[in-house]
C-alpha positions in Angstrom: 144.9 -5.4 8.3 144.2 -5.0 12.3 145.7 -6.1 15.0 144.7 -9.6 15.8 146.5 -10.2 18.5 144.2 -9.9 21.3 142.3 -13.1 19.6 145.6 -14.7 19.2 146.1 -14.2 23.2 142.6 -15.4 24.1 142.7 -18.8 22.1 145.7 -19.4 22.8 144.8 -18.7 27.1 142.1 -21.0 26.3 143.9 -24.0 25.5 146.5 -23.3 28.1 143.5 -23.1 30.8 141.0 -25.2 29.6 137.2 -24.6 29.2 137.5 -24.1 33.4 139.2 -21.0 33.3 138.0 -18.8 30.6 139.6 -15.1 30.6 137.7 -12.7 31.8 137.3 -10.7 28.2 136.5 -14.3 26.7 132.9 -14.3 27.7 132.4 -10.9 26.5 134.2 -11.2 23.1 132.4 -14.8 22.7 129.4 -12.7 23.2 129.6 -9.8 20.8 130.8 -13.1 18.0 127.7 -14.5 18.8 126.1 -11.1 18.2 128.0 -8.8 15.9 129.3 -11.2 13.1 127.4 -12.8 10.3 127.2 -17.0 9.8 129.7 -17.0 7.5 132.2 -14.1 10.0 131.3 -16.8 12.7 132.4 -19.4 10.9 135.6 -18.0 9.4 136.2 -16.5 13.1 136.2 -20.1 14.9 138.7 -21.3 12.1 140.7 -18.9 12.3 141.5 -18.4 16.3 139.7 -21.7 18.1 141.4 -24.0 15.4 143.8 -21.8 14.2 143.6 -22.5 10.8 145.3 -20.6 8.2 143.6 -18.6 5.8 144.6 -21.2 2.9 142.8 -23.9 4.8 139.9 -21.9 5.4 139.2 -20.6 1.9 139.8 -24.5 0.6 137.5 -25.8 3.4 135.0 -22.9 2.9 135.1 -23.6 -1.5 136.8 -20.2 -2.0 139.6 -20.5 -4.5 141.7 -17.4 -3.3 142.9 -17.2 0.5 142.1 -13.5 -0.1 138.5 -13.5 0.6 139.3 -15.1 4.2 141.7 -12.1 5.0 139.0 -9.3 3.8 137.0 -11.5 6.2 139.5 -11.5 9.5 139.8 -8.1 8.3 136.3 -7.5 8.9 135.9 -9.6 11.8 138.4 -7.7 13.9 137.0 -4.5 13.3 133.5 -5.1 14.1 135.0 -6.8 17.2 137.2 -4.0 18.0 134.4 -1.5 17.7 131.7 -3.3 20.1 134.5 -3.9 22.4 135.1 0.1 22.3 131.5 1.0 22.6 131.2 -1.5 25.6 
């Protein structure tokens, strides 16, 4: 799976700083979210690194009976992240 742990650093800067202080990458990746990833990628994505849910409680809040489908989704997530921020 990729590296998620540039997300892990921004959400966790986030609640650190507070909503005042917002890294400077923040903005950008909140942006390409916004406009890269699907409903369902958005959804899983706020989850998983603004509430930092695990992929358990995602699937079960989500209906999915296997955690699975939430990791193909991260999965997903990061690399379509990763690749806009690379093309930016």
């Amino acid at each position: 799976m990729g590296d998620a742990s540039a997300l892990d650093y921004l959400a966790q800067q986030q609640q650190s700083q507070g909503p005042s202080d917002p890294h400077p990458l923040q903005e950008l990746v909140e942006e390409l979210v916004q406009s890269e990833l699907t409903e369902k990628e958005r959804t899983v994505f706020y989850m998983r690194f603004g509430e930092r849910a695990s992929h358990r409680e995602i699937a079960r809040r989500m209906g999915y009976r296997s955690h699975r489908v939430i990791q193909v989704l991260e999965e997903r997530i990061i690399n379509k992240i990763s690749e806009a921020l690379n093309a930016s």
